[in-house]
Structures are given as C-alpha cells and as structure tokens.
C-alpha positions in Angstrom: 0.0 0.0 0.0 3.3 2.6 0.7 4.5 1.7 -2.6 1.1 2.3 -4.1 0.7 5.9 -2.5 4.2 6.9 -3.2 3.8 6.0 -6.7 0.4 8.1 -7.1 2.2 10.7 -5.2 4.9 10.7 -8.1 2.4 10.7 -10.7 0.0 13.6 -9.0 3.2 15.7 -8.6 5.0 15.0 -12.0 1.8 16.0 -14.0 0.7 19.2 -11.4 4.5 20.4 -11.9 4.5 20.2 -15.5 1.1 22.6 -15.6 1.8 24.8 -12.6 5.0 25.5 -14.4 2.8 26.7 -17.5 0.4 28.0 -15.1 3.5 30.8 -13.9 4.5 31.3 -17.1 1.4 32.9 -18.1 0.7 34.4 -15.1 -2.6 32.8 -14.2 -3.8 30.9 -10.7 -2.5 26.9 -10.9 -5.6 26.1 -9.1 -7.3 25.3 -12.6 -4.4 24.3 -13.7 -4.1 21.6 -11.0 -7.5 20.2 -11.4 -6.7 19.7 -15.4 -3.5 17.6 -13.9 -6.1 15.5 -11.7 -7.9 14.7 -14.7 -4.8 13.5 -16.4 -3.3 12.0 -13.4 -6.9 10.0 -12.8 -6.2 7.9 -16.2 -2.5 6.2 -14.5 -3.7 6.0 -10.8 -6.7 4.1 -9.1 -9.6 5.8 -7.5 -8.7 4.1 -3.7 -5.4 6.0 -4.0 -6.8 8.7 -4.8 -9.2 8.6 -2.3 -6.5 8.1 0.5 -5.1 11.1 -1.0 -7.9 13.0 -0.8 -9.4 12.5 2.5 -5.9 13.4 4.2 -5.5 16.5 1.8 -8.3 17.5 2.7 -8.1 16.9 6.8 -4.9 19.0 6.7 -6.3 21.9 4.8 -9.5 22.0 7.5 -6.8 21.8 10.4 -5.2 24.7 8.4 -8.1 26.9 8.0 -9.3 26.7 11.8 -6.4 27.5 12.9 -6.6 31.0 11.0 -10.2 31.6 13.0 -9.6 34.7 14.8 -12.7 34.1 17.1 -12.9 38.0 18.1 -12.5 38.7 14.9 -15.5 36.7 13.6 -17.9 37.5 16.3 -18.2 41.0 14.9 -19.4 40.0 11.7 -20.9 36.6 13.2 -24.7 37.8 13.8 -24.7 38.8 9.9 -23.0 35.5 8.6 -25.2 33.5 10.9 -28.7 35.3 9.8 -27.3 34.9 5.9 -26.3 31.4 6.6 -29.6 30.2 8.0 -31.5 32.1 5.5 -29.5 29.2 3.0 -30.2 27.4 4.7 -34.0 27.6 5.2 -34.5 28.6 1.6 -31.9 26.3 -0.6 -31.8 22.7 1.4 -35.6 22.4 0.9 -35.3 23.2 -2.8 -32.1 21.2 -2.8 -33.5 18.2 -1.1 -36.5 18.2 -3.4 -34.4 18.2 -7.2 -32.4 15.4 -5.1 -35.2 13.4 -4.2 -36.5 13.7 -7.6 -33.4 12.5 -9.3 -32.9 9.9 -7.1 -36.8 8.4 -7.8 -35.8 9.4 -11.5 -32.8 6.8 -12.0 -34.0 4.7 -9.1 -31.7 5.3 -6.8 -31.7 2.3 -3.9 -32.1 5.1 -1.3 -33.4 8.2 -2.7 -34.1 10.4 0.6 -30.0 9.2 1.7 -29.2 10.0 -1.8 -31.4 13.4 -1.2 -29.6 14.6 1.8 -26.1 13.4 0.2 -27.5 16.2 -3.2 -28.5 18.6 -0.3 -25.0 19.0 1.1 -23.5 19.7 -2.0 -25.5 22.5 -2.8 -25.3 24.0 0.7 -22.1 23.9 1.7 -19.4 26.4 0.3 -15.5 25.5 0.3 -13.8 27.2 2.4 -10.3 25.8 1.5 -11.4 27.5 -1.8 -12.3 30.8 -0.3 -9.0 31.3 1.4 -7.7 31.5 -1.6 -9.4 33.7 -3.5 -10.0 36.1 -0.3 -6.7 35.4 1.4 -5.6 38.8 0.8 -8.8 40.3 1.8 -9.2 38.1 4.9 -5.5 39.7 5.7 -6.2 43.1 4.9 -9.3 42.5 7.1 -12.1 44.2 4.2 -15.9 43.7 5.7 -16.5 41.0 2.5 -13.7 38.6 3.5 -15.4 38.4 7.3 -18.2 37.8 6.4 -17.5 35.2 3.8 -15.0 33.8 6.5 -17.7 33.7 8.9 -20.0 32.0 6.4 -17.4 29.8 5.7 -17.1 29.0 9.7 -20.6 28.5 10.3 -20.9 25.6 6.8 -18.0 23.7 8.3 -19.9 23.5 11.9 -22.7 22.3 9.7 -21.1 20.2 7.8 -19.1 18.6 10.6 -22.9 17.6 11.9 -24.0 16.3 8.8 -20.3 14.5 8.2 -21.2 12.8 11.9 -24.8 12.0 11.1 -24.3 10.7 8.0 -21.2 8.5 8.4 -23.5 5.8 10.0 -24.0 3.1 8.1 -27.4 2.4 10.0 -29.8 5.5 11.0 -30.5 4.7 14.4 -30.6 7.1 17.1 -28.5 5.7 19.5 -25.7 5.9 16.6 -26.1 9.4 15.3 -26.1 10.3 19.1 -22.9 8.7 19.8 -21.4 10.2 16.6 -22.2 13.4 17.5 -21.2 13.3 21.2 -17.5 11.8 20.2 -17.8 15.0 17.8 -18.6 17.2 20.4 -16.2 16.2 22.6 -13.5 16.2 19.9 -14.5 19.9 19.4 -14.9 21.2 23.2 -11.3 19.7 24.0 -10.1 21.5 21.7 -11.7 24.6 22.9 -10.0 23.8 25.9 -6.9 23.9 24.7 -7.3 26.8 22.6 -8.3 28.6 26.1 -5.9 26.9 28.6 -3.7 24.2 26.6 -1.7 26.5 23.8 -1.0 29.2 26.5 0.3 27.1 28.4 2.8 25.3 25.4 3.3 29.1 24.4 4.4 29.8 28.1 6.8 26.4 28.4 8.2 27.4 24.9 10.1 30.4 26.3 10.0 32.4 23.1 10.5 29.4 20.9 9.0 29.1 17.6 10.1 25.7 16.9 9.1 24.3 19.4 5.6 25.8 19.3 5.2 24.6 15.7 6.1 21.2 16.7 3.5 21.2 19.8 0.7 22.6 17.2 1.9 19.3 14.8 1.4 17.0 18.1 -2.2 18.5 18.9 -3.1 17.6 15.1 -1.7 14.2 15.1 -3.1 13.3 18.7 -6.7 14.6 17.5 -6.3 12.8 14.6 -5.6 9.4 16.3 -8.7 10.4 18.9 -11.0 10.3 15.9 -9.3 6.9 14.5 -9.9 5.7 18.1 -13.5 6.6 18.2 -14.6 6.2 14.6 -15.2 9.3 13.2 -13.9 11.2 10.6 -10.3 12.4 10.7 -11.3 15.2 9.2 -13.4 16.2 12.6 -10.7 15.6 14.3 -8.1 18.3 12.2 -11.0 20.6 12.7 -10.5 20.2 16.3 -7.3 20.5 16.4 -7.0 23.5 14.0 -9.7 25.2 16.7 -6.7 24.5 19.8 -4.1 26.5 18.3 -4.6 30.1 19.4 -4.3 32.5 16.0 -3.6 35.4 18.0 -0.1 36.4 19.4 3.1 36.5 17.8 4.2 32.9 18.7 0.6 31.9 16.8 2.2 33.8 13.9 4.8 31.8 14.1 2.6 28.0 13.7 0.8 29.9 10.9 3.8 30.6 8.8 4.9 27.1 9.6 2.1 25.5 8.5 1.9 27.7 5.5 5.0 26.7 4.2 3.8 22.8 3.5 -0.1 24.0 3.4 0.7 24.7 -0.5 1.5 20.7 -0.7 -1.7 19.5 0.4 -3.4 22.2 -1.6 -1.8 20.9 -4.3 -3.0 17.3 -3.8 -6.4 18.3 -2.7 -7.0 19.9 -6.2 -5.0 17.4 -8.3 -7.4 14.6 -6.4 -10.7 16.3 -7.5 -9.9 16.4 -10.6 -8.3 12.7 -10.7 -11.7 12.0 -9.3 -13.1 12.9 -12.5 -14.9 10.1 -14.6 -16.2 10.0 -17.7 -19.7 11.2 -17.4 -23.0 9.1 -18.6 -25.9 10.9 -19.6 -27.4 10.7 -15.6 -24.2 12.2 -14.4 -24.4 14.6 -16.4 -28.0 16.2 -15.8 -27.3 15.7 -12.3 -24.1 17.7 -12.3 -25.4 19.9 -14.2 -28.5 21.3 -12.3 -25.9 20.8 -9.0 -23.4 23.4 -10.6 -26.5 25.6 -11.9 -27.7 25.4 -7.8 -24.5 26.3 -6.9 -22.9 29.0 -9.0 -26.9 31.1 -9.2 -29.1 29.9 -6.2 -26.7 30.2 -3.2 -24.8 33.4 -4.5 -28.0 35.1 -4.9 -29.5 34.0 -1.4 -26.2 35.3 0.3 -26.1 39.1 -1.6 -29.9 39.6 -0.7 -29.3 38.4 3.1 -26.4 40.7 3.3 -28.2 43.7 1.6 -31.2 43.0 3.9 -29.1 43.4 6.6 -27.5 46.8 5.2 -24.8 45.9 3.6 -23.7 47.7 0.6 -24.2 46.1 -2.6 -20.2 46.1 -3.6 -19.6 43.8 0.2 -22.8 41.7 -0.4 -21.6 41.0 -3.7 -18.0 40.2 -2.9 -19.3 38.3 -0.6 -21.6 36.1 -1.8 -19.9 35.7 -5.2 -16.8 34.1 -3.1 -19.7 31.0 -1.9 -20.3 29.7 -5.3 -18.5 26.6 -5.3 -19.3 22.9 -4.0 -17.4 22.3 -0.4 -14.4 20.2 0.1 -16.3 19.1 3.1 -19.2 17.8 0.7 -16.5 15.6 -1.2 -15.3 14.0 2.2 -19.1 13.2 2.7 -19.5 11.4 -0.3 -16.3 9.7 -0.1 -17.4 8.1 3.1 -20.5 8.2 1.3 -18.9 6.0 -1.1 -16.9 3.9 1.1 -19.7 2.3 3.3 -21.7 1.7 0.1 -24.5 4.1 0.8 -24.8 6.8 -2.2 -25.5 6.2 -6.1 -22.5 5.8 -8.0 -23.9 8.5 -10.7 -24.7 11.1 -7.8 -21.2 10.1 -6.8 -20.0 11.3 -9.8 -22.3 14.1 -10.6 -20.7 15.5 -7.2 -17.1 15.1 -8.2 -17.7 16.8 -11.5 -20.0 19.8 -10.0 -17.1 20.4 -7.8 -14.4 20.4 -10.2 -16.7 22.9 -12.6 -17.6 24.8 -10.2 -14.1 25.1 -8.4 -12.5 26.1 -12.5 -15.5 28.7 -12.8 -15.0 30.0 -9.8 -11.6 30.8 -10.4 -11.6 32.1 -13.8 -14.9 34.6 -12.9 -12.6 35.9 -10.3 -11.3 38.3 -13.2 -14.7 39.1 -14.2 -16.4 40.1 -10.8 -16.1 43.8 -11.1 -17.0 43.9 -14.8 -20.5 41.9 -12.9 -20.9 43.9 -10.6 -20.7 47.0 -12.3 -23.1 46.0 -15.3 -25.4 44.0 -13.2 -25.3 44.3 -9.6 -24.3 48.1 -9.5 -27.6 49.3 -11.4 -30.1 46.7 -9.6 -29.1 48.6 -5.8 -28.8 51.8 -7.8 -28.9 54.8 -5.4 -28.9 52.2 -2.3 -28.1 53.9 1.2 -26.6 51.4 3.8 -27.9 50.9 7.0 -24.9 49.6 8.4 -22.4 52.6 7.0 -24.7 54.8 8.9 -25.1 52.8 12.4 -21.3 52.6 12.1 -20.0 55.9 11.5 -19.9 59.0 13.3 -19.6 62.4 11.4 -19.5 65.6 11.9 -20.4 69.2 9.0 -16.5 69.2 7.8 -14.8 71.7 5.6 -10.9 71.2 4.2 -10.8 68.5 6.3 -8.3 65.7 5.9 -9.6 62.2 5.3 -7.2 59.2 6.6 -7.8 55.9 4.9 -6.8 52.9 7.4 -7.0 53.3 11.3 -3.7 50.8 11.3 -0.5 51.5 13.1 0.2 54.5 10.8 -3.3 55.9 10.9 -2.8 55.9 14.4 -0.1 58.0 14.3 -1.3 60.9 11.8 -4.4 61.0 13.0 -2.5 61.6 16.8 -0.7 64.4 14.5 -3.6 66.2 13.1 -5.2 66.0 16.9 -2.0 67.7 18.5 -2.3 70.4 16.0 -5.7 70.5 15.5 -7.1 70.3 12.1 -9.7 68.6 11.3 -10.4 64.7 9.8 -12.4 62.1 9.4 -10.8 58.2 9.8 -12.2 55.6 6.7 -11.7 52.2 8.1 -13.1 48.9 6.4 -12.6 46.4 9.5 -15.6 45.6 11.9 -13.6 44.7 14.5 -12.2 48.4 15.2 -15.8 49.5 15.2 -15.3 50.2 19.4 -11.4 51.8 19.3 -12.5 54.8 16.1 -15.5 55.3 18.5 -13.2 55.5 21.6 -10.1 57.7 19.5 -11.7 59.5 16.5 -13.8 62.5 16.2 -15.1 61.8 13.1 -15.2 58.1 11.4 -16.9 56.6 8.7 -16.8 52.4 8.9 -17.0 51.2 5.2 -15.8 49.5 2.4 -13.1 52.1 0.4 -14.0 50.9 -3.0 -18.0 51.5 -2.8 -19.2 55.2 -3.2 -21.6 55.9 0.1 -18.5 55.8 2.6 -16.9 58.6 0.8 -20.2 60.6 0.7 -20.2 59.9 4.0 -16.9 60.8 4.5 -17.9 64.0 2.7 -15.1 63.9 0.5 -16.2 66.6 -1.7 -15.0 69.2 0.8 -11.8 67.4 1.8 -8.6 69.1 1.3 -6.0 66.2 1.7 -6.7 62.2 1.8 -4.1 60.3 3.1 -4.1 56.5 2.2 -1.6 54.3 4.4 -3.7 51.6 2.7 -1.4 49.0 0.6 -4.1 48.1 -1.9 -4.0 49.0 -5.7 -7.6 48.7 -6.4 -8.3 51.2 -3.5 -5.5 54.0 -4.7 -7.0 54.1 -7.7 -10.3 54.9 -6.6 -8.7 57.3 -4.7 -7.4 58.7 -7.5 -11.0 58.6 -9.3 -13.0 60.7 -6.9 -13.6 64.2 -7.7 -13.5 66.5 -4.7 -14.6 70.6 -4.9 -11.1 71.4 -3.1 -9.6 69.4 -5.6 -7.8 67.8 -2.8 -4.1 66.3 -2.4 -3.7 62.9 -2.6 -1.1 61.3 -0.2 -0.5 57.0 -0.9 0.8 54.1 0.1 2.4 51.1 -2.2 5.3 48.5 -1.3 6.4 48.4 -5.2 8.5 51.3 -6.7 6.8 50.5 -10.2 3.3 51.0 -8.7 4.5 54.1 -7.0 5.3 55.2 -10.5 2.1 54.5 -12.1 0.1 55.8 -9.1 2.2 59.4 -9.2 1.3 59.7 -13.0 -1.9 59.0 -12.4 -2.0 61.8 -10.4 -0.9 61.1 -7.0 0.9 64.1 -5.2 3.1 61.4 -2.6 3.3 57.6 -3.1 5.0 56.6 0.0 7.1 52.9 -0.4 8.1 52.1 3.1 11.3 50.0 1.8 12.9 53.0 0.5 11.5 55.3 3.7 13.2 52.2 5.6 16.3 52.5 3.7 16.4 56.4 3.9 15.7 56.6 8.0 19.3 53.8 8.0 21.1 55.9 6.1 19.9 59.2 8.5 20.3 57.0 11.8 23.8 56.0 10.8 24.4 60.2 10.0 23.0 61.0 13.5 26.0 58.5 15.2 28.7 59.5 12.7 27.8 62.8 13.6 27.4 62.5 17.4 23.9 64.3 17.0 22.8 61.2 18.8 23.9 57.5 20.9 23.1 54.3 21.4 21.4 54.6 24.2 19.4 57.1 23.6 18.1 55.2 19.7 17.8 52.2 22.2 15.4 54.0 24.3 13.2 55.1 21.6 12.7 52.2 19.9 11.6 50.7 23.1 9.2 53.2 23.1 8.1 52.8 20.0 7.5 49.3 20.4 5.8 50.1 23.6 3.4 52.0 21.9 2.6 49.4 19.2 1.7 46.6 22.4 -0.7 49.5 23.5 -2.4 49.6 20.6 -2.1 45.8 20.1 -0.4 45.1 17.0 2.7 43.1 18.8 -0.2 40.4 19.7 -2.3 40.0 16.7 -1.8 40.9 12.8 -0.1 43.6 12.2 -2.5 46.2 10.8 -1.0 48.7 9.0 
C-alpha cells in the first residue's frame, strides 16, 4: 500500500509540476491548472489511491483553515454571517433536497431520501479551502466582504461537521447518530479547551520558541487525529478540532501559521489534483445531475447570500464580494460522499455528478474571479442603484466638515497621523473597512466613517467633496486608484501608500501628489540614523530607548499580539 501511495504521489506531482509550471508562465492561478492535472493523473492512478489522497488532503487543509479563526475577529461579523447562513439554509436545502429526491426516484436510486440529503449538502455547503484563496488577501487586509465570507465559511464547516457525523453511519438509528455526534462534540470542546488553557500554556513552556511551538501545534493535530481513528469518526473532525486549539492570535501563533503555510501549499496541491483525478467520464445521468448541481450552486446560493447581506444593510459592492466568493461545491461535501462512497450508501452517478460539479464549479469560480467587477458594475451596481446602507450609517460617526483631511486605514500609521492632526488641530475624518475596530475609532476618533473604500456611500459619508488632503496608508492598488478617481470641490491632495517602486510610479502619474514605499523610507531613516551617530547628534542609548518606546506604543495599541494592521 506505501508503494502504491508513493507511486500516485509521483504521478499527481509530475503532472501538477509540469502545468503549474505553464500556469506561472502565463501568469494565471495553478488552481485550474491543477484540477486539469487531476484529470490526467486519474487515467494512471486508481480511485482508492486517490481517495487516501484525498481524504488526508483534505483533513490538513480543515486543520489549516481553523487554525486561522480569529474568534474576536469573527464575532463582529458573526450575527450577519449566521442570519445569511440560516437564510440558506432555510430557503436552498428544501429546494435542494427536493431536485435530489426527484433525481434519485428518476434513476432509481436504492435510497433516494439518503441520496437526497447526500444532493443537499452539496449545494449547501461552500469551500472554504477555496475561499481562502481567493479572499486570502482580503481576509489579511481585514475588508468587511472577506469576514463575512470567512464567517460563512465557519458557520458551513460547523454544519457540515454535523451532517459528516450523522451521516457517516451506516445504519440510522438514534442511538448511533447520538454517539457520533457526542464523540464529535467532545472532539471539538477539548479543543476549545486547549485553545483557552492548553496553547498558552505550550506558548508559556516554549520560552519564546517558535520551533518548538510549531512542533507542539503538529502534536495536537496528530493526537486529535488518532482520537478520531480511536473513536470512529472522521479524521477530518478531528483536524478541525485541532485547527480550533491553536490560538491564531499572538506573535508565537504567527509563528505556527507561517509554519504551517509553508507545507499547506502541498496538500493544496494534492487536494486539487485529487478532485480532478476523481473525475470520470460522465454518462448521460451524471451529467443532468451535475449539471443542475453546478446551476444550484454558481446562481441559487450566491443570490441568497447578496440579498441576506443587503437586507441586513450591507452595501451592494460587500454583499456581492461576498456572496460571489460562496459559489463553489465544499471540500467538506466531497469528504461526505467519499465516506459516502466507502460504506456503500450513495449512487455511483450522484457520486460522480458531485465530483464533477465540484471540479466545474471550483474552475469557474476561479476564472470569474477576473470578471467580478465587470459583474458587478453591469449587473449588480444598477439593480441597488442609489442604495443607502444601514450599516455605513449605524457605524460611523460624522461631523459638517470643511478642508478637512480624510485618513484611509486606522492601522499603526493611521494611528499615528491621526494623533498628528489632533496635537495640531485640524480637522479629519478616519475611513476604516474592519468591523472589529468599530469600538477603538468610536473610543479615539472624532469623526469616522466604517465602510468598504471601494463602494461610493462611505466617501459621501466621509464628505469627500469638501476634503482638502486624503491620506491612504492603505497597501491596496484597487483602493488607490479609486482614490485617485474621486472628484473633490477642493480638488484635494492625494497622499499613498504602495510596497512596489513600479506602482508608486504608475500611481504618481496617475495623479498622485506622494506615493510613500516604506522599503525606501526604511532604507532612507538607515542611512539618516547612521548620519546622526557619525555625527554625534545622537547614541546608542538614547536610539535604544526610543525604539523601546516605540514598540511600547505598538503593544498598547495591540499590533505586537495580533496581525499587524497597517
């Protein structure tokens, strides 16, 4: 069986490396490109290997994604996420149970209401291994659309957990669902337990050691993992578990996360290549199946999601965003049916028709990425024409400015100009897209607006037509060039932010007045520290003092324990 796995291992890795290379070379996503290797790789390697494959690609890349929950984080946005997410929930299982039912009485399926419920949780569930990556940098850069699609993502894996529990009996009985779920449960609250008392305490006997922490998070993954062997669930509960322990907050949890990114692109790799190697040739069946899964999928749920969030006063750009990241089947769905599979209990064709909705809707998703604005502006934009948000207004605070200035990002650099302006009293107004600030601008600022920077009511809100500077410390191309776009009566200045030299110069002809690139402000402060001690203006100790101070002032303000916001 090593031999086996080793030798599909070659074969998934030979034929994703050959694409991915072809992939960079282009410069497109090798996400599409690796599911096109799994349908190549399928043809030389047999389904049980790539079913092995699968099901521990797909535990590590749960563990990996709980351990990025920021719990505070998500409980700002959580209320939202959870209204939008039973509103699915409500509206599509029924219909979704219904088409299932219907197909299985159709091609006479030997269970048709198992079969139903199988149909159901494909349509239902989003990926959320898929939504990390296309939101990953939204997620970082903490916009209002990748927390609530984070959130949603949260509250399908809890679901999906119950449903992987309930289902993975081969008998429907009481007495064994309720034992599945309670070795679930208690799989979940220990490592709840650990999150709040066990990783501390590993933090605290680590003494500042990274290693050593990363190696503690492995052995909470591989002891959950054996728990769930022990008690017969799914390892993939038990990675969820374990991804819940490990503490995403602090600078030794930074630490674990860039460990575990740094092999998380292998299993990523295999999880795709596997879908697609999962692939078979469709029949007829399959194929109307799949079809109307995909069609479910991609139209129903994405549509259910933007309404929610616009009922709940979103803007239409964040409800959008949103819901247009939800579109694709869940990798938690495939685990399902390949236990599914496995005990014998789902139609082979429905089998299939799952497989192949997930690898079209995991390519489309992907390649509409590029599209989304073009959508959203033609479509979506003119539907909510002159919309007002509820939720800009509940969140924002604002009072009759003139020549004001407006400061984009209330990060570690907003911080510090918007403490300038106060000391010297001019007036401003803060535009910050994460929720989770929503009680420190209310504490700090005068005058805040709490929206998303590339929708136009937070500027109105903002009043930018009267504003005689905006300031960006915001890293984030698509939001300087709005910038750039708005027309103000004071035909304000136009201070940004950008990491790359070459954007700097695009952004400056565009007509930025200062692009700031913090490598060569870095770079520049050296060269004037060194200056200062060449020319006794200053000494150690005293440069040793103020950057204690300085770092002093960032664990205030909290960015020494969480991600750095800047």
């Amino acid at each position: 069986m090593t031999e086996e796995l080793v030798i599909a291992l070659a074969v998934v890795f030979v034929t994703a490396g050959v694409l991915s290379l072809i992939a960079n070379q282009f410069g497109l996503s090798p996400i599409p490109f690796y599911i096109i290797a799994g349908l190549i790789a399928g043809r030389f390697v047999t389904e049980s290997e790539i079913i092995v494959l699968a099901q521990w690609g797909i535990a590590f890349l749960v563990f990996a994604f709980a351990i990025r929950i920021d719990f505070a984080d998500v409980e700002t946005v959580l209320r939202d996420a959870e209204l939008a997410s039973a509103t699915q929930l409500i509206v599509v299982a029924p219909i979704a149970f219904g088409v299932g039912y219907l197909f299985g009485d159709l091609f006479g399926f030997a269970d048709p209401v198992r079969n139903a419920v199988y149909f159901s949780a494909a349509v239902v569930l989003s990926s959320s291994l898929v939504g990390g990556v296309l939101l990953g940098s939204e997620i970082r850069e903490n916009l209002v659309h990748g927390r609530l699609a984070s959130s949603i993502h949260f509250f399908d894996d809890l679901v999906a957990i119950a449903l992987l529990l309930i289902l993975s009996t081969e008998v429907v009985t009481a007495d064994a669902i309720a034992a599945q779920i309670g070795y679930g449960v208690v799989l979940v609250i220990s490592g709840l337990v650990l999150y709040r008392h066990g990783f501390p305490l590993l933090v605290r006997l680590a003494d500042g050691d990274g290693e050593l922490v990363l190696v503690g998070s492995i052995s909470i993954l591989i002891a959950f993992l054996a728990a769930a062997e022990y008690v017969g669930v799914s390892i993939v509960v038990g990675a969820f578990a374990a991804g819940v322990a490990i503490r995403s907050d602090g600078t030794q949890a930074l630490e674990v996360q860039n460990g575990i990114s740094s092999i998380t692109d292998f299993f990523v790799a295999i999880f795709f290549v596997t879908v697609g190697a999962l692939v078979a040739i469709p029949s007829l069946e399959v194929l109307v199946i799949a079809a109307t899964l995909s069609a479910l999928v991609l139209a129903l749920n994405p549509l259910v999601h933007v309404l929610s969030f616009i009922y709940e006063g979103y803007d239409a750009r964040t409800a959008f965003l949103a819901g247009s990241s939800l579109n694709q089947v869940s990798e938690f769905a495939l685990i399902i049916a390949i236990q599914a599979l496995l005990m014998g209990t789902i139609a082979d064709p429905l089998f299939d028709a799952i497989i192949l909705a997930a690898a079209v809707t995991m390519l489309l998703t992907f390649l509409g990425r590029r599209t989304e604005d073009v959508v959203y502006e033609t479509v979506v934009a003119r539907l909510f024409r002159g919309q007002r948000t509820r939720k800009v207004d509940e969140r924002s605070s604002v009072d009759e400015l003139e020549d004001h200035v407006l400061v984009v990002g209330y990060g570690r650099i907003g911080r510090r100009i918007v403490e300038t302006l106060e000391d010297n009293d001019v007036p401003y107004v803060v535009l910050e897209n994460d929720p989770v600030l929503w009680d420190e601008l209310d504490a700090e600022c005068r005058n805040y607006v709490l929206g998303d920077a590339l929708a136009e009511y937070p500027w109105e809100k903002a009043q930018i037509g009267d504003a005689a500077l905006v300031c960006s410390t915001v890293d984030h191309r698509p939001v300087s060039e709005t910038i750039l776009e708005l027309e103000t009566d004071a035909d304000a200045d136009v201070l940004l932010r950008s990491e790359s030299a070459a954007v700097a110069s695009d952004l400056l002809e565009a007509g930025a007045t200062h692009v700031a690139v913090p490598n060569v402000l870095a770079g520049e402060q050296l060269l004037a520290t060194v200056d200062a001690l060449a020319a006794g203006e200053t000494d150690p100790e005293t440069l040793e003092r103020e950057q204690r101070d300085y770092f002093q002032a960032l664990e205030r303000y909290g960015f020494a324990t969480r991600d750095e916001r800047v």
